[in-house]
C-alpha positions as a printed Julia matrix, in Angstrom:
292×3 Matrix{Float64}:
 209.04  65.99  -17.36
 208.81  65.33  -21.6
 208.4   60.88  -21.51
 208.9   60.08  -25.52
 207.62  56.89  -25.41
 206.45  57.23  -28.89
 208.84  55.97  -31.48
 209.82  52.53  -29.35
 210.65  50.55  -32.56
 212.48  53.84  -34.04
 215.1   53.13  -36.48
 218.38  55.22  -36.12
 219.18  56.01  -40.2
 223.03  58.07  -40.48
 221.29  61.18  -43.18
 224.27  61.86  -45.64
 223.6   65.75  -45.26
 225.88  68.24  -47.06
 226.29  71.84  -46.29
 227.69  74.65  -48.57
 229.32  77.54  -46.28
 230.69  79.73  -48.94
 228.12  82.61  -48.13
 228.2   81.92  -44.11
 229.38  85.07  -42.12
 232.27  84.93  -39.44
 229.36  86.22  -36.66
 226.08  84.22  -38.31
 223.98  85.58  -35.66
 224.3   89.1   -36.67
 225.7   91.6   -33.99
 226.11  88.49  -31.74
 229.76  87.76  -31.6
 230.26  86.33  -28.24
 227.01  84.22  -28.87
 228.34  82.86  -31.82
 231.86  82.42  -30.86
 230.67  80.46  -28.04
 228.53  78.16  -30.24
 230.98  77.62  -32.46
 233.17  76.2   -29.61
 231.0   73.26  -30.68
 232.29  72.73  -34.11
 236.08  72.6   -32.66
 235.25  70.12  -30.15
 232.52  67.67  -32.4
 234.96  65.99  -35.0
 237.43  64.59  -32.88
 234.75  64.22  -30.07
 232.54  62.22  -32.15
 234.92  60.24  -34.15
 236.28  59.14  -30.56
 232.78  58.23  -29.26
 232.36  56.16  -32.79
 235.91  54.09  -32.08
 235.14  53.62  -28.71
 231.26  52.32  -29.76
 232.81  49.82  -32.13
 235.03  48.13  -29.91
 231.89  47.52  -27.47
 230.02  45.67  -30.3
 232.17  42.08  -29.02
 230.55  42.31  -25.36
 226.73  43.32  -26.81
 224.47  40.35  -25.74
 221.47  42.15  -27.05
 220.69  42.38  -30.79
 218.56  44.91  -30.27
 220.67  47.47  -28.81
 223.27  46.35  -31.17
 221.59  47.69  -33.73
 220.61  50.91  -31.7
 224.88  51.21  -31.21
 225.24  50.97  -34.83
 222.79  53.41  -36.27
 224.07  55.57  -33.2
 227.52  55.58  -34.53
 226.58  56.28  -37.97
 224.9   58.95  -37.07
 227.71  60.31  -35.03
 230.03  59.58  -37.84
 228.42  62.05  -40.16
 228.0   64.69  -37.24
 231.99  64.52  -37.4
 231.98  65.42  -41.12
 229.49  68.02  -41.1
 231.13  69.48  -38.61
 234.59  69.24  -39.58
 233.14  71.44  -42.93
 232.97  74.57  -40.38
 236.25  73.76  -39.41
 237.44  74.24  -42.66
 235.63  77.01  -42.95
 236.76  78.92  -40.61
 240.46  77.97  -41.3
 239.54  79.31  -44.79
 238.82  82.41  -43.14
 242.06  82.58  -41.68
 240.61  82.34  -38.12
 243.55  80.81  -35.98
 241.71  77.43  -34.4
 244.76  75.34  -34.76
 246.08  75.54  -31.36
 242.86  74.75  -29.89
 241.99  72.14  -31.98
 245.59  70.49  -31.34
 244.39  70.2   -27.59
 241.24  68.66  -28.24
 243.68  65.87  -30.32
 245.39  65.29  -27.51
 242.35  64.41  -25.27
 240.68  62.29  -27.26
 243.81  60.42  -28.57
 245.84  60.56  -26.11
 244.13  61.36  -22.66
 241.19  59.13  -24.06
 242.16  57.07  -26.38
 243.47  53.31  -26.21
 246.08  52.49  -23.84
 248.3   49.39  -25.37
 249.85  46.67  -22.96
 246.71  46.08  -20.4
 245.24  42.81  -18.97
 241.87  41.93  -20.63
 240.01  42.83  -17.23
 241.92  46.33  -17.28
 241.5   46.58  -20.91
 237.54  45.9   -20.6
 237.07  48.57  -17.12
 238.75  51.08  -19.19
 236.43  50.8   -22.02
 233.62  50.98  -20.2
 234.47  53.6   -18.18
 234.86  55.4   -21.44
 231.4   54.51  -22.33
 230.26  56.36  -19.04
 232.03  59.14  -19.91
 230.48  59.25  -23.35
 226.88  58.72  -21.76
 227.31  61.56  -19.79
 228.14  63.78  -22.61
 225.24  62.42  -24.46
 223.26  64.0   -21.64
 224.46  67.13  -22.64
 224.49  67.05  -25.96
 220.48  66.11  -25.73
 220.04  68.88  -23.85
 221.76  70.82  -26.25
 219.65  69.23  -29.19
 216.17  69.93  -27.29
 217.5   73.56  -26.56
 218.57  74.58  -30.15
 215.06  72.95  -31.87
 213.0   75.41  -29.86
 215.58  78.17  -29.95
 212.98  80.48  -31.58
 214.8   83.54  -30.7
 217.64  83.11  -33.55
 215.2   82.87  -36.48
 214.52  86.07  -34.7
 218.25  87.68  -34.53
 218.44  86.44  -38.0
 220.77  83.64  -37.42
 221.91  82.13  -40.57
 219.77  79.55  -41.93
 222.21  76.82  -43.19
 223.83  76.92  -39.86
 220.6   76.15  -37.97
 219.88  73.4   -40.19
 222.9   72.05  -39.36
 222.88  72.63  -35.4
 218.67  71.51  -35.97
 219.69  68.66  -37.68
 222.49  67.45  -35.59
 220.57  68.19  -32.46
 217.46  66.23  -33.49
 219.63  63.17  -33.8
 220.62  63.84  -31.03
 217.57  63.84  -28.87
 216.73  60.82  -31.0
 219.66  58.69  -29.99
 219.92  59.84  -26.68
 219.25  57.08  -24.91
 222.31  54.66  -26.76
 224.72  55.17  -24.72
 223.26  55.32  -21.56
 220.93  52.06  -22.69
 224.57  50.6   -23.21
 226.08  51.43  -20.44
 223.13  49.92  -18.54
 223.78  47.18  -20.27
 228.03  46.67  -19.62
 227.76  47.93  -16.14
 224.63  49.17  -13.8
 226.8   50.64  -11.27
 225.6   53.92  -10.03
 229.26  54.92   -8.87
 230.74  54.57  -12.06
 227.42  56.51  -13.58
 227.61  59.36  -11.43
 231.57  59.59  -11.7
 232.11  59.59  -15.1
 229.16  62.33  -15.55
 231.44  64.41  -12.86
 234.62  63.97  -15.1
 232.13  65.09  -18.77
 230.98  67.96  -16.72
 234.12  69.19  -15.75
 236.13  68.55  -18.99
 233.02  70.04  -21.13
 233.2   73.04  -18.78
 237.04  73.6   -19.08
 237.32  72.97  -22.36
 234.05  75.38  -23.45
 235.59  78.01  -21.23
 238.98  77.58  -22.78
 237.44  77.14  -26.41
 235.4   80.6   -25.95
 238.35  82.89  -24.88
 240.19  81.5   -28.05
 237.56  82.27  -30.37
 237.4   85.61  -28.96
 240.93  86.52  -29.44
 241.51  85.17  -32.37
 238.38  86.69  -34.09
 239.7   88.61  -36.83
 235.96  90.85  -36.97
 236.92  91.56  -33.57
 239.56  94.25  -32.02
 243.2   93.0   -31.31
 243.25  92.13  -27.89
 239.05  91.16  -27.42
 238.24  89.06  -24.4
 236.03  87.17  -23.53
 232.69  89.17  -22.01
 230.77  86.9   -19.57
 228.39  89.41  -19.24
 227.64  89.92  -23.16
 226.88  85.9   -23.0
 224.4   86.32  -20.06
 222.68  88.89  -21.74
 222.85  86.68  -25.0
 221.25  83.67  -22.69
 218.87  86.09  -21.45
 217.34  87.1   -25.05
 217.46  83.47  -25.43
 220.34  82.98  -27.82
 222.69  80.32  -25.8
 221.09  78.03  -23.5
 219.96  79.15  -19.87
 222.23  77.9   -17.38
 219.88  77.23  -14.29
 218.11  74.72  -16.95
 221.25  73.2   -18.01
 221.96  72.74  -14.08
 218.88  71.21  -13.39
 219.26  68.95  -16.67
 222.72  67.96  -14.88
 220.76  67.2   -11.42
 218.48  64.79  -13.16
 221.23  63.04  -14.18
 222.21  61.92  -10.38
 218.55  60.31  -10.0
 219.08  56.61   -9.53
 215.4   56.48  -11.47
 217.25  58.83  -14.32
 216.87  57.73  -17.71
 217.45  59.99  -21.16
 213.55  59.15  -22.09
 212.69  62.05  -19.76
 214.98  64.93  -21.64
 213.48  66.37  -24.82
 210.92  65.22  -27.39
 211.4   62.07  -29.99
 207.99  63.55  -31.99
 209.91  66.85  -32.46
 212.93  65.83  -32.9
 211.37  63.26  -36.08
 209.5   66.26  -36.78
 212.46  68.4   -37.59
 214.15  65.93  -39.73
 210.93  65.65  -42.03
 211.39  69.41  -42.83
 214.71  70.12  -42.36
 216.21  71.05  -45.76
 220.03  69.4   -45.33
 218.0   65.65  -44.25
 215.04  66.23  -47.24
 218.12  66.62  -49.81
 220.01  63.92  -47.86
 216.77  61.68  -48.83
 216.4   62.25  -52.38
């Protein structure tokens, strides 16, 4: 297993990165449309996702006895808080491009402001448990989206389908921050509540929502793919062949990713690479502009 041990004192700096999608094509990995419609499930769940994870990070910052991880928690939601924006620019985007996403995007809403979001009129002990039960549940997406992160920076085989380049500086970018603050949540989780129970059964509830809601978020983007026929479903097959040329993550590694998870030993130190992921952001040309 990858240790990044390297970077212990690392500073996590929010990059005010901007993104200009007038040229981007509907399918930006050409003659890929199930592998990009399945990516870009990502950019309907990420803005509400991560502007969630950000309100439910602030309210935390009362019960943080450590000033050190305090300040992890706040360049963490920084961070996340301009992965919302950048994001939200596809969105627009797409609507732009009269591609239908509202209804999905309405049921995402409803999950993270409703399912998810605060619940008015409990006791302080209730009111504290549900908080950090939502900070589990955001720790186990983090595991994800690391893995995610350390997949797309060594994706080499979409420079090789010609993948648009703006778009993986922005899915580069995003997922080296990614692998660089991956350890936040689960540090402060560690830190509000070490049981393994509530560990392991929040990461059951991420896996299953993520699941659901990528499934459901693919056979929308299908159908509603103008480039595509009326009527276009969703081809499982077409993505296992995409996974197989190496354009969408494998799934036995993402299983095994989730496995590690359920270690009691576990901790997100052992998924991807901090030296990469630093490495990226020193040559990425979105976080160089951000800079100057």
């Amino acid at each position: 297993m990858k240790k990044s041990d390297e970077h212990d004192d690392l500073v996590l700096t929010p990059r005010d990165v901007h993104f200009d999608w007038e040229s981007l094509p509907l399918h930006w990995i050409p003659r890929q449309p199930h592998a990009t419609n399945i990516i870009n499930v990502l950019h309907l769940l990420l803005p509400e996702g991560e502007r969630w994870f950000v309100k439910v990070f602030q309210q935390t910052m009362p019960l943080i006895k450590d000033e050190e991880l305090r300040a992890r928690v706040l360049g963490f939601t920084g961070q996340e808080a301009m992965h919302a924006e950048a994001h939200q620019g596809v969105l627009d985007h797409l609507m732009a491009k009269d591609v239908r996403i509202e209804p999905y995007l309405a049921q995402v809403e409803y999950l993270f402001q409703h399912v998810l979001g605060d619940k008015p009129g409990l006791s302080r002990r209730r009111r504290r448990a549900y908080l950090v039960e939502r900070v589990a549940i955001i720790a186990g997406i983090e595991h994800f989206t690391a893995f995610l992160g350390d997949w797309i920076l060594n994706a080499e085989a979409l420079d090789r389908a010609g993948a648009d380049p703006t778009m993986l500086d922005l899915l580069r970018w995003h997922g080296a921050e990614e692998v660089e603050h991956r350890a936040v949540a689960y540090d402060l989780l560690r830190h509000l509540d070490r049981s393994y129970v509530r560990r392991i059964r929040a990461m059951v509830i991420a896996t299953s929502t993520l699941g659901k809601l990528w499934v459901r978020g693919t056979r929308h983007m299908i159908a509603v793919d103008p480039e595509l026929p009326p009527g276009a479903k969703a081809s499982w097959l077409a993505a296992a062949r995409a996974a197989r040329k190496g354009l969408l993550p494998d799934a036995v590694r993402l299983v095994r990713s989730v496995l590690r998870y359920f270690s009691p030993g576990y901790h997100p130190s052992q998924e991807g690479s901090t030296r990469q992921a630093i490495a990226y952001l020193g040559s990425s040309p979105a976080a160089r502009a951000a800079a100057h």
